[in-house]
N, C-alpha and C positions, 0 to 999 in steps of 0.2 A: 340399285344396290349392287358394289360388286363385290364376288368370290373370289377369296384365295384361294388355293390350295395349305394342306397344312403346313406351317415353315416350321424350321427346328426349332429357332427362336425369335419368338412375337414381339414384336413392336408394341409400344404405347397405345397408337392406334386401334388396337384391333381386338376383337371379342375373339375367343375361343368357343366354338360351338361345338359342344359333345357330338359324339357318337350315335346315332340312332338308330332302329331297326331298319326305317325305310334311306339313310343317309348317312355319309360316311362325316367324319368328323369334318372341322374346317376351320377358317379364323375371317368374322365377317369385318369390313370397317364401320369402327364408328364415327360416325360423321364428327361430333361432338370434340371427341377425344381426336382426332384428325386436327382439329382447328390447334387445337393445346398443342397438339405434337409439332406443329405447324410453327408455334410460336418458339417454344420449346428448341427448336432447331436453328429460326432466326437470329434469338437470344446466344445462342453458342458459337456459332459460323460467322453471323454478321455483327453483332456487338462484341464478339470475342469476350464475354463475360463467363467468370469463374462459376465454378460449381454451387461455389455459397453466395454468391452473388444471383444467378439462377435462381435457386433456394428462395432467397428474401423478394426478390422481384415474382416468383409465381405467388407469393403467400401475401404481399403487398396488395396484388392485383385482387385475390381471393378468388383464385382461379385452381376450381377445386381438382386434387390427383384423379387419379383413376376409381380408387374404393370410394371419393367421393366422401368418405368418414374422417378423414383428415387431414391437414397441411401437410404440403411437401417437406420431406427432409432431404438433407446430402445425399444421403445414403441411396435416395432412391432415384436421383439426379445422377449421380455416380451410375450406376447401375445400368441406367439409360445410356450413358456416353460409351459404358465398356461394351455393350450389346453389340454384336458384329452385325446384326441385321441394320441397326442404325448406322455405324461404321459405314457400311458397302450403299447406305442411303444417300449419307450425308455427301459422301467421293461422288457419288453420282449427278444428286443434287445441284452442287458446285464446283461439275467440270464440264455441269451445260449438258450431260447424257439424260437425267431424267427422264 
């Protein structure tokens, strides 16, 4: 399992782990949510596919979001791309630094 430290702003990826008496906050990965993110990023980078296209391709697959309670929308697609922490991923990703 690995640990992050807390980031300003969390990835897709990653669970937010409260605060505890004995532990400081954190953000753990989910394996799970990894893979989606995973795909999620192929989907943008290497198919160069729109946001609504994203959209209908994650809900196609039924490849369920984060809450797991419902299908993807734009909005939450959107949201994901404007993420500077994805941002500063994706440049990394695909300039071979990873």
């Amino acid at each position: 399992m690995r640990v992050l430290r807390v980031l300003r702003v969390a990835l897709h990826e990653y669970n937010y782990i409260k605060k505890r008496d004995e532990a400081a906050a954190y953000y753990e990965i989910n394996e799970y949510q990894a893979i989606v993110a995973q795909e999620f990023y192929r989907l943008y980078a290497e198919e160069f596919l729109s946001i609504g296209a994203i959209t209908r391709e994650l809900n196609a697959r039924r490849i369920p979001n984060k809450k797991a309670i419902s299908k993807w929308e734009r909005s939450t697609v959107w949201a994901m791309l404007r993420n500077p922490a994805l941002q500063k991923e994706l440049v990394a990703r695909y300039d071979g630094v990873q």
